[in-house]
N, C-alpha and C positions, 0 to 999 in steps of 0.2 A: 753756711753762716754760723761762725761761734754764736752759743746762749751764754752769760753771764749772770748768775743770780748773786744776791746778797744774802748772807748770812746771817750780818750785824757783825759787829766791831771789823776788825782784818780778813774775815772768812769771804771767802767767794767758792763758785763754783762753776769752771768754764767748762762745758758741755757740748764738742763739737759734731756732736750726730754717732759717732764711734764711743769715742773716748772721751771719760770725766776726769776734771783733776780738781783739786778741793785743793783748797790753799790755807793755810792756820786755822786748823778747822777744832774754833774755840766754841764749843754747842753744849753740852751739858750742864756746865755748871755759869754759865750765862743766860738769862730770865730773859734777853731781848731773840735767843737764837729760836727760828723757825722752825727747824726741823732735831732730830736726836741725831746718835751717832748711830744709831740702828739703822736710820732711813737714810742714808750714804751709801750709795752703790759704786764709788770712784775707784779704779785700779791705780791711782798715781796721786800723792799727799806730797803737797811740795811745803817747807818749812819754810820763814823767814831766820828765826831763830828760836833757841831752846827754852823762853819765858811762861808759865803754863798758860796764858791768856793766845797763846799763837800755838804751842806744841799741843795743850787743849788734849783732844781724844785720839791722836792720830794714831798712835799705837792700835788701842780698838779700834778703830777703820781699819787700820792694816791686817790685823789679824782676823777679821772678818770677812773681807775682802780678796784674802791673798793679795794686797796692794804694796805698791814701790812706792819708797817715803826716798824724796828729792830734798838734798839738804847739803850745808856745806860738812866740810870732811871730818871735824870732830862731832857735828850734831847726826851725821849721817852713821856714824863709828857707835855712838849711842846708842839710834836706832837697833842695829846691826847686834850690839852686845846684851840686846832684851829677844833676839831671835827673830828679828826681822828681817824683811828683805829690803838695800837700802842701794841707791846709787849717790859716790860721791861728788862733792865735785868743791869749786871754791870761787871765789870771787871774781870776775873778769874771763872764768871757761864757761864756756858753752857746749850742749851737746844734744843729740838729733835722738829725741823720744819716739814714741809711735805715734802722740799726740801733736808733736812736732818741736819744734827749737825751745831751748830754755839756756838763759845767759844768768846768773849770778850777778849783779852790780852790789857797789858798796851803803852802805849806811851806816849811820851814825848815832849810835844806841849802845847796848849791851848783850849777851846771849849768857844766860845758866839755867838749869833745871833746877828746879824747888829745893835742892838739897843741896843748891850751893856749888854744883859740878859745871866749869866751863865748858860750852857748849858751839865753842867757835867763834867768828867772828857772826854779828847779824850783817843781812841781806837784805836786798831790793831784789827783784826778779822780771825780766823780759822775757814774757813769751811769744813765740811766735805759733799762730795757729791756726788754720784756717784761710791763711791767708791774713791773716788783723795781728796786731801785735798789740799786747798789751803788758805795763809798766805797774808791775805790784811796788811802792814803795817801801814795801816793809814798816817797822818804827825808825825814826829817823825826824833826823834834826834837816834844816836847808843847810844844803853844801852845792859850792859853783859849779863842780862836775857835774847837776844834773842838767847843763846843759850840754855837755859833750853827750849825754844820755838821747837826750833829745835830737842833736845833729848826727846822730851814725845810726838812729832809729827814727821812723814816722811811726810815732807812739800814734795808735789808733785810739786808745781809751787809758788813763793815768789814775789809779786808786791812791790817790793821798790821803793820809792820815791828816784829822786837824784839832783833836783834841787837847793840845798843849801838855803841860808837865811832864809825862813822857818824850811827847813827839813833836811836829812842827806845832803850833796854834794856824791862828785861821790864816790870819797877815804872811806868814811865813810859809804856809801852804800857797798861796796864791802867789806868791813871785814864784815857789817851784813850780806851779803851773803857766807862770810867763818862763822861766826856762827852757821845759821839756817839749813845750807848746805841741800840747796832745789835741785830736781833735776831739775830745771828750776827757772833762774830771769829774772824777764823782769821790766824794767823801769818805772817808773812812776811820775807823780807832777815835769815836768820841760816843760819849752819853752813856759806854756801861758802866763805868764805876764816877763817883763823885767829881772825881778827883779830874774828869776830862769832858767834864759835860763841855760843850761846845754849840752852837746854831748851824746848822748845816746851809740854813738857805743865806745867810750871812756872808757863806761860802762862796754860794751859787753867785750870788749879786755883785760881790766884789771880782769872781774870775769874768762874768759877762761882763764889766765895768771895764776891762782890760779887753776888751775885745775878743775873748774865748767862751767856748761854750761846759756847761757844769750841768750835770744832773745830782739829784739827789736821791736812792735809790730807798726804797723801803724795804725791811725785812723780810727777803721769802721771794721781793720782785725778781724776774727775768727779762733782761736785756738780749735782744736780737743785737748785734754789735755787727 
């Protein structure tokens, strides 16, 4: 059985007994993350996109690690031109990890590194693992394709973003979770900068109100999923 822990903001880290994969693993310079980049033992750093709040420490995890950083093809080509080890890939492929499947889906954002370098298109991500699949939606806006998302997948658990200005707000989150109709949402991308504070259990209330189920995860928690 996959474990899922929270981070804080988009970071997770699914940990199937074998193998860890750490997802926008934004922890140093974020006052809500639980753990450092020190205490990451993950062989496999999967990106959304290239924005430092999501690309974060991933380099140092990888270079401490010997780890594979999963990313689409020009933030993966990045990776790769700082001397990393990198696998491509791009929106819509999919490909069979040790940890198991990972698909690419679209989102509706932007991707650059701090210096202004395009870093591809940004992502959503499906994994599949353990048996459970789970629907990172990256930063992202609501678009009607997350229900074709949700009909060629049984989203076992859906990380939506609900912080606004960036990403969906709450309202807009909550219909992509009548979309994708996972059997589990949990929140994510709100309350570390001003600009995206958000209620999480506002979250909760309104996707139960709709007949689905929502957690709300605290920092550092682990989910048996």
């Amino acid at each position: 059985m996959p474990k899922l822990t929270y981070l804080s903001h988009s970071s997770f880290l699914i940990d199937d007994g074998v193998h860890q994969v750490i997802i926008d693993p934004f922890l140093s310079c974020n006052e809500n993350a639980p753990l450092k980049p020190s205490d990451i033992k993950a062989k496999f750093i999967v990106l959304t996109h290239g924005h430092g709040d999501h690309l974060g420490d991933a380099f140092e995890i990888a270079k401490q690690n010997d780890a594979l950083i999963i990313a689409v093809n020009e933030l993966a080509n990045y990776a790769a031109s700082q001397g990393l080890n990198a696998h491509n890939m791009h929106i819509g492929g999919g490909w069979n990890f040790p940890f198991g499947r990972l698909k690419f889906t679209i989102a509706h954002h932007g991707s650059a590194n701090a210096e202004g370098q395009y870093m591809g298109e940004p992502a959503g991500v499906v994994f599949s693992i353990g048996g459970k699949k789970i629907y990172h939606c990256g930063d992202t806006g609501l678009f009607l394709d997350m229900k074709l998302i949700g009909e060629l997948n049984k989203i076992d658990v859906m990380l939506v973003p609900i912080g606004d200005n960036f990403t969906m707000g709450v309202d807009d989150a909550v219909k992509a979770v009548e979309f994708v109709n996972p059997g589990l949402a949990i929140p994510m991308h709100y309350n570390t900068f001003p600009v995206i504070q958000a209620d999480p259990d506002e979250f909760k209330s309104k996707v139960e109100a709709i007949g689905k189920k929502a957690m709300v995860m605290d920092y550092g928690q682990t989910l048996d999923i």
